[in-house]
N, CA, C and O atoms as CSV, one atom per row, in Angstrom:
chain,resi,resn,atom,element,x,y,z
A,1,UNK,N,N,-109.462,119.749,182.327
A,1,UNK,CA,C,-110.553,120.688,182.220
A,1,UNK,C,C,-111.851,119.888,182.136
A,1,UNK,O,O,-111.924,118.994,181.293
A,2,UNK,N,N,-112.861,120.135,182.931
A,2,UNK,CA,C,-114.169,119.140,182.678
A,2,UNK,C,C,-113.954,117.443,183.033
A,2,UNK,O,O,-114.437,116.510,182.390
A,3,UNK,N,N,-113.252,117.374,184.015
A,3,UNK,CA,C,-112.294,115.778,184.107
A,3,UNK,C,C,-112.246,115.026,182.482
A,3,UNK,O,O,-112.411,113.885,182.049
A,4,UNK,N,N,-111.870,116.584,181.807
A,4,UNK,CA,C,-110.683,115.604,180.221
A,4,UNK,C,C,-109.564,116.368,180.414
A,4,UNK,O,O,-109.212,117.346,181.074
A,5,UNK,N,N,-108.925,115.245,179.255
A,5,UNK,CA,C,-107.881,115.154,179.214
A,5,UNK,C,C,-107.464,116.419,177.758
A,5,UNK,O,O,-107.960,116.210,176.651
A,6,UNK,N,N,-106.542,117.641,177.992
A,6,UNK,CA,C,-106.366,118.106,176.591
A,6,UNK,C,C,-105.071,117.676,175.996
A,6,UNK,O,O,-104.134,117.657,176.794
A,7,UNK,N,N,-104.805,117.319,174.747
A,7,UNK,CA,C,-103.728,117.576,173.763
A,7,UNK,C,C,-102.513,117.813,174.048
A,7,UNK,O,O,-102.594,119.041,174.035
A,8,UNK,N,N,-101.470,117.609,174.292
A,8,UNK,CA,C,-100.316,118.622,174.393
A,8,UNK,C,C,-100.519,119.262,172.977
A,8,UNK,O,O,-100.461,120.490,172.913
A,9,UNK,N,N,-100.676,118.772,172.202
A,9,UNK,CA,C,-100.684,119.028,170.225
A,9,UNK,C,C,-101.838,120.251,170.959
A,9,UNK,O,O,-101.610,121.400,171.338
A,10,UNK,N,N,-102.619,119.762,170.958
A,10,UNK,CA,C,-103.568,121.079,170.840
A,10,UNK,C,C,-102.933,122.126,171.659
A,10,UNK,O,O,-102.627,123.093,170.961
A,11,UNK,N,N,-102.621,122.266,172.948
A,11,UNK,CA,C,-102.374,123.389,173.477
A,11,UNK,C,C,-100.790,123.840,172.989
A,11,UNK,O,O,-100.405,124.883,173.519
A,12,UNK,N,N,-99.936,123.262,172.154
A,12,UNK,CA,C,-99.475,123.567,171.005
A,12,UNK,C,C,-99.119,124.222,170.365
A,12,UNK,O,O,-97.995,124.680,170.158
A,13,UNK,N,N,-100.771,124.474,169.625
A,13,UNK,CA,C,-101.146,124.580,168.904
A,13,UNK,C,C,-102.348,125.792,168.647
A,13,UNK,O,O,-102.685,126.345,167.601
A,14,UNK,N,N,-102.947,125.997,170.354
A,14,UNK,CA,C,-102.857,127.453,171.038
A,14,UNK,C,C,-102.104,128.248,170.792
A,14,UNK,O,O,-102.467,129.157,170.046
A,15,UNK,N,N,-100.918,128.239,171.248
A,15,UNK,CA,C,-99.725,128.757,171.535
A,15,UNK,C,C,-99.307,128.879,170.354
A,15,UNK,O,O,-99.080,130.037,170.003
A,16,UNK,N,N,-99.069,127.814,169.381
A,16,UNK,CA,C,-98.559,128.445,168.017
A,16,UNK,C,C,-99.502,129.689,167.675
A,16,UNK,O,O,-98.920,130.733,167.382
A,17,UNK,N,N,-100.992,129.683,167.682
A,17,UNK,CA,C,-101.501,130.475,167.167
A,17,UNK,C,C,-101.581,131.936,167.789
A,17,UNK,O,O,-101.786,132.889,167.037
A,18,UNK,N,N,-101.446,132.090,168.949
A,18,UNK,CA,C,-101.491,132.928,170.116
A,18,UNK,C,C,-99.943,133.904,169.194
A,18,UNK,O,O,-99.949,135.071,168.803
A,19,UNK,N,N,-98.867,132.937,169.107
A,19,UNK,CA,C,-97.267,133.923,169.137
A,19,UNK,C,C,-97.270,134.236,167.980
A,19,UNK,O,O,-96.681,135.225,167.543
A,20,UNK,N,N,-98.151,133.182,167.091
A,20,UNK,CA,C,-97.494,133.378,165.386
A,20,UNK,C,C,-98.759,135.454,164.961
A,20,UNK,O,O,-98.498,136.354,164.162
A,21,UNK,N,N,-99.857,135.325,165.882
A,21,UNK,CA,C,-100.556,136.156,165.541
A,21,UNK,C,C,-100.108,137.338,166.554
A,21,UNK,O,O,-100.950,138.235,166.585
A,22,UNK,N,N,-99.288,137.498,167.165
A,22,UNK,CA,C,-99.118,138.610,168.101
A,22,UNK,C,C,-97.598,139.030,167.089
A,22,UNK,O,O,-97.239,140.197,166.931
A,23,UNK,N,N,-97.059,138.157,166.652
A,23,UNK,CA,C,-95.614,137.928,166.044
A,23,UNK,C,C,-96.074,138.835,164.106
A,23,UNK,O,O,-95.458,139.506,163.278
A,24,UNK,N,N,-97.241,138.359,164.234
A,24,UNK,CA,C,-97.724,139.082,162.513
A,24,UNK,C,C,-98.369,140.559,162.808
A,24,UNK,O,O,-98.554,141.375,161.904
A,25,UNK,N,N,-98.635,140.762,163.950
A,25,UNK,CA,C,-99.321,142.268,164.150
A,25,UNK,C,C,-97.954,143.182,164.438
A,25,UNK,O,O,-98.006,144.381,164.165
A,26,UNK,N,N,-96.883,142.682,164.921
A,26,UNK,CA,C,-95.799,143.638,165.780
A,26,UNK,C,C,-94.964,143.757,164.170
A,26,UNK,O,O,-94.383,144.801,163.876
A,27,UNK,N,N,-94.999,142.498,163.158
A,27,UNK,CA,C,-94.242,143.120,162.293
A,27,UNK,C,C,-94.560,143.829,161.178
A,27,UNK,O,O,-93.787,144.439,160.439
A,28,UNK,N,N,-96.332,143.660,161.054
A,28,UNK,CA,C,-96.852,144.918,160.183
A,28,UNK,C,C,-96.872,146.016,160.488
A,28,UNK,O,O,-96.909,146.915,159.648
A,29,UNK,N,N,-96.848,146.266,162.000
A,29,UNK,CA,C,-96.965,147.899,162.752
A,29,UNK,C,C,-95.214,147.946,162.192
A,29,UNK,O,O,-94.956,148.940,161.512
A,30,UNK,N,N,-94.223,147.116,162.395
A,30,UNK,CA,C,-93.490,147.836,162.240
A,30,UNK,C,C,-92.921,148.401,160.511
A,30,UNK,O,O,-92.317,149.377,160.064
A,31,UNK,N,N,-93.467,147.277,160.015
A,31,UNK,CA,C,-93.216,147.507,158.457
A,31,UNK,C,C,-94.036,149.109,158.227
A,31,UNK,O,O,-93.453,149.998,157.606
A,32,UNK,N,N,-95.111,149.272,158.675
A,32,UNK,CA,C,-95.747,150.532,158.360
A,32,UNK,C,C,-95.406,151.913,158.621
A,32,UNK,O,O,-95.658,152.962,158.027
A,33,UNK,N,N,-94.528,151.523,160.059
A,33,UNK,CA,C,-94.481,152.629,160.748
A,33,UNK,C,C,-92.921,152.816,159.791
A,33,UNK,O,O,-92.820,154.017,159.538
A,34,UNK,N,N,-91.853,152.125,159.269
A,34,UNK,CA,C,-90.949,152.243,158.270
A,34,UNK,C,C,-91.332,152.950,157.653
A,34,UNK,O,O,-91.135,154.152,157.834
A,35,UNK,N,N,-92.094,152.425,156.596
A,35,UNK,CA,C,-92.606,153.130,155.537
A,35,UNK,C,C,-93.523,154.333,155.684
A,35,UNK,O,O,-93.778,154.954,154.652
A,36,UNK,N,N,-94.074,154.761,156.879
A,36,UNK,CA,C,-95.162,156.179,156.533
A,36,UNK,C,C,-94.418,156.517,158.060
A,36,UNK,O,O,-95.188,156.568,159.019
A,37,UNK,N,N,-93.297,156.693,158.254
A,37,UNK,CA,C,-92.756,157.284,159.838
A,37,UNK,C,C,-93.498,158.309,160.108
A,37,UNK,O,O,-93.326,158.584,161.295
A,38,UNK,N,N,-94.602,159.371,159.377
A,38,UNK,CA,C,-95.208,160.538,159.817
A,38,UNK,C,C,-96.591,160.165,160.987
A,38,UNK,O,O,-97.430,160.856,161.566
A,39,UNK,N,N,-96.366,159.145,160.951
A,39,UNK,CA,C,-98.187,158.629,161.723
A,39,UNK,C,C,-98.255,158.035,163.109
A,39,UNK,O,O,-97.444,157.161,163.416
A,40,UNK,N,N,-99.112,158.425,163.915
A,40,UNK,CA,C,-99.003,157.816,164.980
A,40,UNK,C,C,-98.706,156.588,165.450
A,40,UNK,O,O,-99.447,155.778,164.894
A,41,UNK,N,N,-98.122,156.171,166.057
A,41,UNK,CA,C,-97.871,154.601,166.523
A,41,UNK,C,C,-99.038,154.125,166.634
A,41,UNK,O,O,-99.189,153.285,165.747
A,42,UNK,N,N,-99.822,154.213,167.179
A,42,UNK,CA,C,-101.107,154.116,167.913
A,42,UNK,C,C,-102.293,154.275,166.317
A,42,UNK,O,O,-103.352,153.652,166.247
A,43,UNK,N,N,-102.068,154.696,165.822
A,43,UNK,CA,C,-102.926,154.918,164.834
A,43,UNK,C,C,-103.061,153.554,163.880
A,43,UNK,O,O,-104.053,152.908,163.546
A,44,UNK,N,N,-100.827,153.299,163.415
A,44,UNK,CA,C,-100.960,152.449,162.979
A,44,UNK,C,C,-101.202,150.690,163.418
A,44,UNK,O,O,-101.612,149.724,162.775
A,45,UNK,N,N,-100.672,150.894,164.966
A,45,UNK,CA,C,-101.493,149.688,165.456
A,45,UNK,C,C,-102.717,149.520,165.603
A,45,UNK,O,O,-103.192,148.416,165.869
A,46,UNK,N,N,-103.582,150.835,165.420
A,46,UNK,CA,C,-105.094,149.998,165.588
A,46,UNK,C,C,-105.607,149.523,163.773
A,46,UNK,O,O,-106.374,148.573,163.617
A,47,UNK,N,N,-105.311,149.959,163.104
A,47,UNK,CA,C,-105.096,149.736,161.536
A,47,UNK,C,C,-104.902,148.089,161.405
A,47,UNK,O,O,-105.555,147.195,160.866
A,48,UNK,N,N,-103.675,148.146,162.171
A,48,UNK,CA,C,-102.785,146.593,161.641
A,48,UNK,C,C,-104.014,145.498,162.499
A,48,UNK,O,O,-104.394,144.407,162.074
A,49,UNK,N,N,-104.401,146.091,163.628
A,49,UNK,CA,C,-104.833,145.042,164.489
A,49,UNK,C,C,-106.558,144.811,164.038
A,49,UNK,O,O,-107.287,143.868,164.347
A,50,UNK,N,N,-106.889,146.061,163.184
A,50,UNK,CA,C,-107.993,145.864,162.718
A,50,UNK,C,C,-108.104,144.964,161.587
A,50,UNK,O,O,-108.662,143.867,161.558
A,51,UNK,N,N,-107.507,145.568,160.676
A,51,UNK,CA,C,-106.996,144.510,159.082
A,51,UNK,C,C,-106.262,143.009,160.128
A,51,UNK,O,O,-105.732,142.499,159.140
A,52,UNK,N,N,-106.098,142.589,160.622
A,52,UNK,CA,C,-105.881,141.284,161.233
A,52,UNK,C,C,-107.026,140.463,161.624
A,52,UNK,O,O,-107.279,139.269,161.460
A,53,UNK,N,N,-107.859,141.753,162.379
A,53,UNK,CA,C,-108.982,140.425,162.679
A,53,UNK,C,C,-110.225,140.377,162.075
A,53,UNK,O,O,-111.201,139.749,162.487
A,54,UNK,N,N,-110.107,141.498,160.453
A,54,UNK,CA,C,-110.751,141.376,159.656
A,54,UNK,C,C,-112.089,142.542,160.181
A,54,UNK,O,O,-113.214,142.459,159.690
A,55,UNK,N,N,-111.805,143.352,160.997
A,55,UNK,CA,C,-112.992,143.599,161.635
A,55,UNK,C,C,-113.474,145.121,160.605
A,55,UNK,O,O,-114.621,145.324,160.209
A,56,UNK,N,N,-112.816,145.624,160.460
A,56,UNK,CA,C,-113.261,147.250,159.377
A,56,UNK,C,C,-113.164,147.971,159.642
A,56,UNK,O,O,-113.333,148.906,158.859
A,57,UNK,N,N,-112.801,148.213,160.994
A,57,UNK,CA,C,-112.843,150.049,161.791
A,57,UNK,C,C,-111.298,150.708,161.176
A,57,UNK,O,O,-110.313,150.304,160.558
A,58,UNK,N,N,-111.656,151.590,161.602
A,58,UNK,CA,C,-110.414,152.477,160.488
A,58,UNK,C,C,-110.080,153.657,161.398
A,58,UNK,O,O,-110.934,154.036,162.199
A,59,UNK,N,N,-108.889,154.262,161.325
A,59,UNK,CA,C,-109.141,155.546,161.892
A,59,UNK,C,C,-109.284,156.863,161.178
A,59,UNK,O,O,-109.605,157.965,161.622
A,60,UNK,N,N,-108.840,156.325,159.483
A,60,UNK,CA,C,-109.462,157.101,158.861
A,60,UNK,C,C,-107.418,157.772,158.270
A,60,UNK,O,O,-106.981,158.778,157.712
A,61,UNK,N,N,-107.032,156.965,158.624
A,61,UNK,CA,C,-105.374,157.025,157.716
A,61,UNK,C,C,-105.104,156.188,156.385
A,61,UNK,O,O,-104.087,156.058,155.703
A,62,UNK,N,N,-106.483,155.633,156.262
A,62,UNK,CA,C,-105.863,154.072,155.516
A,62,UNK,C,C,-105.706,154.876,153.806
A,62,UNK,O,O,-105.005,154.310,152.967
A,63,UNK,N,N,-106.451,156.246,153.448
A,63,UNK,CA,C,-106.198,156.703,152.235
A,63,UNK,C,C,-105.078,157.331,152.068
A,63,UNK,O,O,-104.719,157.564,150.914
A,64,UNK,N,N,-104.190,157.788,153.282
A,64,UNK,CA,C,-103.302,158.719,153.455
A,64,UNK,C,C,-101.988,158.307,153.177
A,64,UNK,O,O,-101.070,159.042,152.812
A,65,UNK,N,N,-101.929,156.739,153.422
A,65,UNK,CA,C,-100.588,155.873,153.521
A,65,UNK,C,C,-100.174,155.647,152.272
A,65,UNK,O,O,-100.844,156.156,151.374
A,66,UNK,N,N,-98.825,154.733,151.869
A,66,UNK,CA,C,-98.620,154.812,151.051
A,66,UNK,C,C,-99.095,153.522,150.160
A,66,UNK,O,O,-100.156,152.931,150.362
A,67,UNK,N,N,-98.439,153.282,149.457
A,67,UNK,CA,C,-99.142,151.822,148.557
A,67,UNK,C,C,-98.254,150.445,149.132
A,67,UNK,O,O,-98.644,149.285,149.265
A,68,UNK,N,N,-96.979,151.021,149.398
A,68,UNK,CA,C,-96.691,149.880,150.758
A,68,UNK,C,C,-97.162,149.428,151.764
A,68,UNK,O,O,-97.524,148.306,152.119
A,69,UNK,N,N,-97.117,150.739,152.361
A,69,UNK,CA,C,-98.408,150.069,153.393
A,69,UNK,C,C,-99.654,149.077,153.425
A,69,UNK,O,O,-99.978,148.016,153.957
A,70,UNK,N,N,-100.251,150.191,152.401
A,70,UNK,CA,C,-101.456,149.302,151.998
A,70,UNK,C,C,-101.096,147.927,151.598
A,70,UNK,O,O,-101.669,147.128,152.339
A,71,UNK,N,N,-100.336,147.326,150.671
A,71,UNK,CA,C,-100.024,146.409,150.712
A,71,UNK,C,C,-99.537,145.716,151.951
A,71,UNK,O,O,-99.783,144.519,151.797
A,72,UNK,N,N,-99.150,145.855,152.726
A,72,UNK,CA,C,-98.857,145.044,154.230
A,72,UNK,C,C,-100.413,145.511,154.808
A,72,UNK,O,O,-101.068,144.469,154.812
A,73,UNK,N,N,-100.909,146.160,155.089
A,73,UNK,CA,C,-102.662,145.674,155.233
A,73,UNK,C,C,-103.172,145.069,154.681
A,73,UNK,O,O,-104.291,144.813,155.126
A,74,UNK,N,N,-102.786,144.409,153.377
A,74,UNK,CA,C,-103.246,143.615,152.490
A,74,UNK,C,C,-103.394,142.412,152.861
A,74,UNK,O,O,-104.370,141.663,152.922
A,75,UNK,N,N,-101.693,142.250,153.243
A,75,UNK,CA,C,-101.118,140.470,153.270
A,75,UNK,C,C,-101.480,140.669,154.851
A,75,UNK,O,O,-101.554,139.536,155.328
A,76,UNK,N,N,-101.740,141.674,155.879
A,76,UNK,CA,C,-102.136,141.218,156.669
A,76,UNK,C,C,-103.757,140.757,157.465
A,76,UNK,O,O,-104.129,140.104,158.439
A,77,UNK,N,N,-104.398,141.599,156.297
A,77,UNK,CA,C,-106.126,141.141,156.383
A,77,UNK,C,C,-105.910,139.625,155.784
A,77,UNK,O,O,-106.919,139.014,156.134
A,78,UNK,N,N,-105.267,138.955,155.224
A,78,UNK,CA,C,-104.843,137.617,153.979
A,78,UNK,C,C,-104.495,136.929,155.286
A,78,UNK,O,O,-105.229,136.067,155.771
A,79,UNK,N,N,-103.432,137.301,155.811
A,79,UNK,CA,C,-103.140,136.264,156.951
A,79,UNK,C,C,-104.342,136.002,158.273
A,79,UNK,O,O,-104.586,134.930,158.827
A,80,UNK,N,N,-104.947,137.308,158.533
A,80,UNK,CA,C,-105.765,137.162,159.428
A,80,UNK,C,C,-107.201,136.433,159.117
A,80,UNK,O,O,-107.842,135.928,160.039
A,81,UNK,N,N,-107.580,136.413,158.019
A,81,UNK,CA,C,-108.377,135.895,157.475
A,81,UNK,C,C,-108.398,134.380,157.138
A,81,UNK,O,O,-109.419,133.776,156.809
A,82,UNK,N,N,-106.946,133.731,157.275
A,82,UNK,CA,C,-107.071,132.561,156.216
A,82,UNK,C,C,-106.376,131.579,157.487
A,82,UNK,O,O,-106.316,130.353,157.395
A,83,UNK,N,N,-105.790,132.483,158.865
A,83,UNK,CA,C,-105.244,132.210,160.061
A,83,UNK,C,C,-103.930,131.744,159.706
A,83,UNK,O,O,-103.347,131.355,158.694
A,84,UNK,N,N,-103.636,131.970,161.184
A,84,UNK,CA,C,-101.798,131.996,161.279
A,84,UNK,C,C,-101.586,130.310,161.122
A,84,UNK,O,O,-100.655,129.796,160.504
A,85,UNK,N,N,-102.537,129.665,161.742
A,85,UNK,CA,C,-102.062,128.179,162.338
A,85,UNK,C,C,-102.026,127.459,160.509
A,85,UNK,O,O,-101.191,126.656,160.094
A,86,UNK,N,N,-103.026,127.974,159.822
A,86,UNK,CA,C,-103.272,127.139,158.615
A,86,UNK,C,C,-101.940,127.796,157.725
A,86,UNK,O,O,-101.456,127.066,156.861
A,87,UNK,N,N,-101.427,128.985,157.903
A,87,UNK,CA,C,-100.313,129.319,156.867
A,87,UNK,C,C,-99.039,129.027,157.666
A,87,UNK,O,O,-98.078,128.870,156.913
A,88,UNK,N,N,-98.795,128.929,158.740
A,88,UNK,CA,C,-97.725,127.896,159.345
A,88,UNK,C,C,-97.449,126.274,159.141
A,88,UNK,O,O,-96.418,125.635,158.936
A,89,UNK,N,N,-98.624,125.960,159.266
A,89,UNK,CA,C,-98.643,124.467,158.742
A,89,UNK,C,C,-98.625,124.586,157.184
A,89,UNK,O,O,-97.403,124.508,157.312
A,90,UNK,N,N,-98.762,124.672,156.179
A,90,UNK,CA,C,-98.573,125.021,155.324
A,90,UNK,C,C,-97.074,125.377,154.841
A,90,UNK,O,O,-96.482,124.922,153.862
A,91,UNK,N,N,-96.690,126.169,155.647
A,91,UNK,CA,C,-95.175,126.446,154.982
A,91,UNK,C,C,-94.208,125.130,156.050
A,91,UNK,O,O,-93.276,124.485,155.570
A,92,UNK,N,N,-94.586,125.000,157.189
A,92,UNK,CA,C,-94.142,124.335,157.872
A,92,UNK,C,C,-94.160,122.663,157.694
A,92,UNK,O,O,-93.325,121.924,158.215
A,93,UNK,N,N,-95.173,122.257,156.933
A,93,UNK,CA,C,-95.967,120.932,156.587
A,93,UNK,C,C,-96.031,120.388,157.861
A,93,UNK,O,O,-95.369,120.784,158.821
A,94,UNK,N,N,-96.899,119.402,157.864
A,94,UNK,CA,C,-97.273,118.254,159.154
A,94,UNK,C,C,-96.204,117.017,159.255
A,94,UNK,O,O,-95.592,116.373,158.402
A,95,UNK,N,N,-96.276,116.962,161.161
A,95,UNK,CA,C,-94.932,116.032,161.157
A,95,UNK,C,C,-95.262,114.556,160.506
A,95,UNK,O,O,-96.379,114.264,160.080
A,96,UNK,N,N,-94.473,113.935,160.495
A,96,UNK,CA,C,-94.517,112.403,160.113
A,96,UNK,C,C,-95.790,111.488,160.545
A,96,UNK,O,O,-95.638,110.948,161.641
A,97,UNK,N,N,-96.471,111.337,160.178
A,97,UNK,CA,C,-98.010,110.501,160.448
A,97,UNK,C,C,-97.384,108.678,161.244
A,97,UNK,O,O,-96.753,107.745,160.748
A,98,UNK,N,N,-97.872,108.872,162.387
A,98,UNK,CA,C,-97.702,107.617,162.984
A,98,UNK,C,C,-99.116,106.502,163.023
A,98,UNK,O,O,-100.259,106.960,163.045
A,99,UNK,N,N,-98.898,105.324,163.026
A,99,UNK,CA,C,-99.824,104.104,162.955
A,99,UNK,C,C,-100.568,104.246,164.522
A,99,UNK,O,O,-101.729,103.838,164.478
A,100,UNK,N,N,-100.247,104.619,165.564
A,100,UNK,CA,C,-100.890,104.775,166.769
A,100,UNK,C,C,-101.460,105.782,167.102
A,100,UNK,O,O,-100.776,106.711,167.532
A,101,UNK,N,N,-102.686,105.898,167.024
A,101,UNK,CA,C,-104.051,106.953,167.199
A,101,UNK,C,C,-103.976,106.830,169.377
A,101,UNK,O,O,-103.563,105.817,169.940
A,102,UNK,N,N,-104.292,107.633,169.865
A,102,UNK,CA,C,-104.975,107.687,170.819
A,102,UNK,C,C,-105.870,108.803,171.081
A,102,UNK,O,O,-105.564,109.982,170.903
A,103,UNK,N,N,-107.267,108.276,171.620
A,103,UNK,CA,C,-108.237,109.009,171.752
A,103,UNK,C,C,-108.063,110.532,172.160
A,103,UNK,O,O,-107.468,110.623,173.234
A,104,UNK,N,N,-108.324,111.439,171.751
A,104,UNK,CA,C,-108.130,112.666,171.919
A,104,UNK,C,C,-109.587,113.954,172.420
A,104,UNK,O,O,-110.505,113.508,171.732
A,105,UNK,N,N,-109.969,114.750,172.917
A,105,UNK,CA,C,-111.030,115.447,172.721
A,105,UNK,C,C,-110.206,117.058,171.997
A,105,UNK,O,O,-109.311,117.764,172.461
A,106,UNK,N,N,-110.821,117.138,171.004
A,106,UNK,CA,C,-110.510,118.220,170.449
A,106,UNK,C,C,-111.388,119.393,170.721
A,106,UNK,O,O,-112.501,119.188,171.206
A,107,UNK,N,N,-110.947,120.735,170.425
A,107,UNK,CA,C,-111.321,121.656,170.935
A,107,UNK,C,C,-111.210,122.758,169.538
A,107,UNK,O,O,-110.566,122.305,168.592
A,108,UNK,N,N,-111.673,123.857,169.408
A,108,UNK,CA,C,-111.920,124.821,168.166
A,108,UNK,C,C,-110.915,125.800,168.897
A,108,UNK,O,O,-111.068,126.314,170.005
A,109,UNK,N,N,-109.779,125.948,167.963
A,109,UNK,CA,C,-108.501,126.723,168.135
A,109,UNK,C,C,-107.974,127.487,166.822
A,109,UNK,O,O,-107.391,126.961,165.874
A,110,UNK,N,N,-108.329,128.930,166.985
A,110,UNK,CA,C,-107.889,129.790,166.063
A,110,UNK,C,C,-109.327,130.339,165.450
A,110,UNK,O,O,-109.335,131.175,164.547
C-alpha cells in the first residue's frame, strides 16, 4: 500500500478485530433476543449495535427490557468502548517476545 510494506501482525490484527467485534454483536442480539423473545429482531440489533459503538441512539425499547438485558448492553457498551483487540489480548496475553525487531510501519487499528 503506498510502496510499504504492511504487518502480517497487523493485518492480523484487523481481522482479529473485524471477527472478535461482529462475533460480540451476534452474541448480544442473541442473548437479548433469549431473554425479551417479545421484541423485534431488528429492534434488538440496532440497540446491541448501538451500545457497541458507543454511539446513543435508541429505539426507545431500552426501558422496556429486562434487567438482563440491560445488563448485556452493559458488558456490551464495556466491550465496545474499551475494544475487542485490547480485551482479547488481555485474556489471550501476548506471544513470546523475540530479540529480533524488524522495521515495521504501523497503522491505527480498532
Amino acid at each position: 500500500m503506498y510502496d510499504r510494506k504492511i504487518a502480517i501482525t497487523l493485518i492480523l490484527k484487523a481481522v482479529g478485530v473485524l471477527v472478535g467485534s461482529v462475533a460480540a454483536v451476534i452474541l448480544a442480539t442473541i442473548l437479548i433476543s433469549l431473554t425479551d423473545p417479545t421484541l423485534d429482531f431488528i429492534q434488538i440489533l440496532f440497540e446491541v449495535v448501538s451500545a457497541f459503538a458507543t454511539v446513543g441512539l435508541s429505539t426507545g425499547i431500552t426501558g422496556t427490557i429486562s434487567t438482563a438485558a440491560k445488563l448485556i448492553l452493559i458488558i456490551t457498551m464495556y466491550v465496545g468502548r474499551v475494544g475487542v483487540l485490547l480485551l482479547m489480548s488481555a485474556v489471550l496475553g501476548d506471544p513470546r517476545p523475540t530479540r529480533i525487531h524488524y522495521p515495521e510501519e504501523n497503522l491505527l487499528v480498532g
